[in-house]
N, C-alpha and C positions, 0 to 999 in steps of 0.2 A: 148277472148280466148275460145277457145272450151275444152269440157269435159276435164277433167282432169283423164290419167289412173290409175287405183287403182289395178290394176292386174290382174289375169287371177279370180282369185275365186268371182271379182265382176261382170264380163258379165254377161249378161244374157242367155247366152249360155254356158249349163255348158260340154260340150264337145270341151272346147277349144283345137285348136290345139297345146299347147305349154306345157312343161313339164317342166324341172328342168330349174330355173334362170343358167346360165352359166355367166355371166354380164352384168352390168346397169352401169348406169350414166346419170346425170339429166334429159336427154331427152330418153334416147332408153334402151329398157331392152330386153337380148338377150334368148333365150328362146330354148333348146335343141326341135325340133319337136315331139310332142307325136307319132305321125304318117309318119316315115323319109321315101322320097324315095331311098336315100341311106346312107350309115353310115355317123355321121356328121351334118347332115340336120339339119338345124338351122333357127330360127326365131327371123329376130329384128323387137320389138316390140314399136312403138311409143308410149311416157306416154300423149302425149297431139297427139288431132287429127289435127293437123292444116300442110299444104303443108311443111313449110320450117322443121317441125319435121322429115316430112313422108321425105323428101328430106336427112335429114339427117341420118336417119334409113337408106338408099338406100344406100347413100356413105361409112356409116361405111363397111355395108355388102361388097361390091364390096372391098374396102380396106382390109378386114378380109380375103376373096376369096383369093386375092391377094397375101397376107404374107401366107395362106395356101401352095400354087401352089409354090411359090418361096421356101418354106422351103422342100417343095416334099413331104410333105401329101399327096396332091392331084394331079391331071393329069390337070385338070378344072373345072368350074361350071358354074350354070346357079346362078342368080337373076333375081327372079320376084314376080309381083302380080298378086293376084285375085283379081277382084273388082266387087264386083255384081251378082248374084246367077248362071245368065246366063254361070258367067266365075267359077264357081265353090267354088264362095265363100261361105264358109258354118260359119263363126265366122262376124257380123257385126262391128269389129275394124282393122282399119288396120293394114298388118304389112310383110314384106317383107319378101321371103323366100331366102336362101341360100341354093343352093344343090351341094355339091359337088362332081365331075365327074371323071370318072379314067377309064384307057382305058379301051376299051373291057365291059363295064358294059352296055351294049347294040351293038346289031350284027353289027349296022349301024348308027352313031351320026348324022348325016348328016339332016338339020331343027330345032338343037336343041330345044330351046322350044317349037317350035313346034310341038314337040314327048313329051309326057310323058313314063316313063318306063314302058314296059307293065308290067299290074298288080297291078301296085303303083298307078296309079296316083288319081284311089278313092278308099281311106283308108274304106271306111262305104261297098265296094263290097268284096264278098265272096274271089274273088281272089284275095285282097290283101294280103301278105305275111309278118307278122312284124317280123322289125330287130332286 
């Protein structure tokens, strides 16, 4: 079994992107984004690094999406990952993001992930705007 998570305050990156626990359970702990691209923005965080965790981190998330949109929170969202510096990973643990989307919060949705919101999408650039 791979590492075992201990939390955000044992990375070794101490600019984790995660902020107040929201809820855990033995494998995923969800994590309010320190840096949201919109209100909401949430991160599950797997406590062990292994596929079938990260797999379940993914499905909690899209299920939490889901009961969001259905109760009219939200409009929609995206789930994804970073993996790798290249794609903007700046925290070496994984851990799936949750954003959730509503209309009109960009002129044109149209590529979804493959737009980030301008401004948002690097929290460490002058023009990020916190929520």
């Amino acid at each position: 079994m791979s590492k075992v998570f201990d939390g955000p305050e044992h990375l070794s990156d101490s600019d984790a992107p995660w902020d107040d626990l929201v809820q855990e359970d033995f494998h995923v702990a969800v994590y309010r984004d320190r840096y949201p691209v919109t209100p909401g923005h949430l991160l599950f965080v797997p406590k062990y690094n292994t596929m079938a965790i990260l797999t379940n981190a993914f499905e909690d998330a899209v299920r939490y999406g889901k009961q969001q949109v259905e109760s009219g929170e939200w409009h929609a969202f995206n789930v994804g990952i970073n993996q790798g510096q290249a794609a903007g990973q700046t925290v070496s643990w994984p851990h799936i993001h949750l954003i959730p989307r509503r209309t009109g919060d960009v002129p044109d949705p149209v590529g979804g992930v493959r737009n980030t919101i301008p401004g948002q999408g690097n929290y460490r650039s002058p023009q990020y705007k916190k929520l």
